[in-house]
N, C-alpha and C positions, 0 to 999 in steps of 0.2 A: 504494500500500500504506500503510495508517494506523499511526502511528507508534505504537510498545509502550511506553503510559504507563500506569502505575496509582494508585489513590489509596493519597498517602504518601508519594510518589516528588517528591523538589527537581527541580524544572527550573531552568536557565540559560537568561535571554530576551536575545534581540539588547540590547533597549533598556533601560538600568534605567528604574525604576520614580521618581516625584518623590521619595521618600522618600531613593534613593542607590543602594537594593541592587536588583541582577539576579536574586537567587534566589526565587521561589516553588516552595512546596507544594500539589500536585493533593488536590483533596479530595474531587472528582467527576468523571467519567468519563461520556462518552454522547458524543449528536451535539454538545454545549458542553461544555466542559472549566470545571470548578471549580479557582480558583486562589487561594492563600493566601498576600500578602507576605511574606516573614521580616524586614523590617525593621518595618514598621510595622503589620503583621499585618491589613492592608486585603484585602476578598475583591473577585474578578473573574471572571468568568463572560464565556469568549470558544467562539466557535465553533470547531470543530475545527479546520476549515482556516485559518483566521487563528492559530490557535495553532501548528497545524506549521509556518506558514512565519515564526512566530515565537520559535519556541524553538531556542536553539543548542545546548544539550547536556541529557542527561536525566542526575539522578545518582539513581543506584538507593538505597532507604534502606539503611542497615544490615541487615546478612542475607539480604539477596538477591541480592548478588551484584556488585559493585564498581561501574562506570562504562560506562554506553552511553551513546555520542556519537550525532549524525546524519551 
């Protein structure tokens, strides 16, 4: 079952990013998932399933609805 990401939405990744920070923002949605650093605002474009088995937690933006983990 594919994980309920949308664009907007912080994810937390197992690994930080060189920059320091673990959190990006989804910016695209499909069979690649568009990712945007919040440290150093670098983009990354991974494929779905590389993404679900690398994302630890999804935080939902403001307004929709607090915090879904995996």
């Amino acid at each position: 079952m594919p994980l309920d990401v949308r664009v907007g939405d912080v994810v937390r990744m197992r690994k930080p990013h060189p920059c320091g920070s673990d959190r990006w923002r989804v910016y695209r949605v499909g069979a690649d998932i568009g990712l945007r650093c919040l440290g150093c605002d670098h983009r990354v474009m991974l494929p779905r399933r590389k993404f679900e088995r690398a994302v630890k937690a999804v935080l939902r933006e403001e307004g929709s609805g607090g915090e879904a983990s995996r």
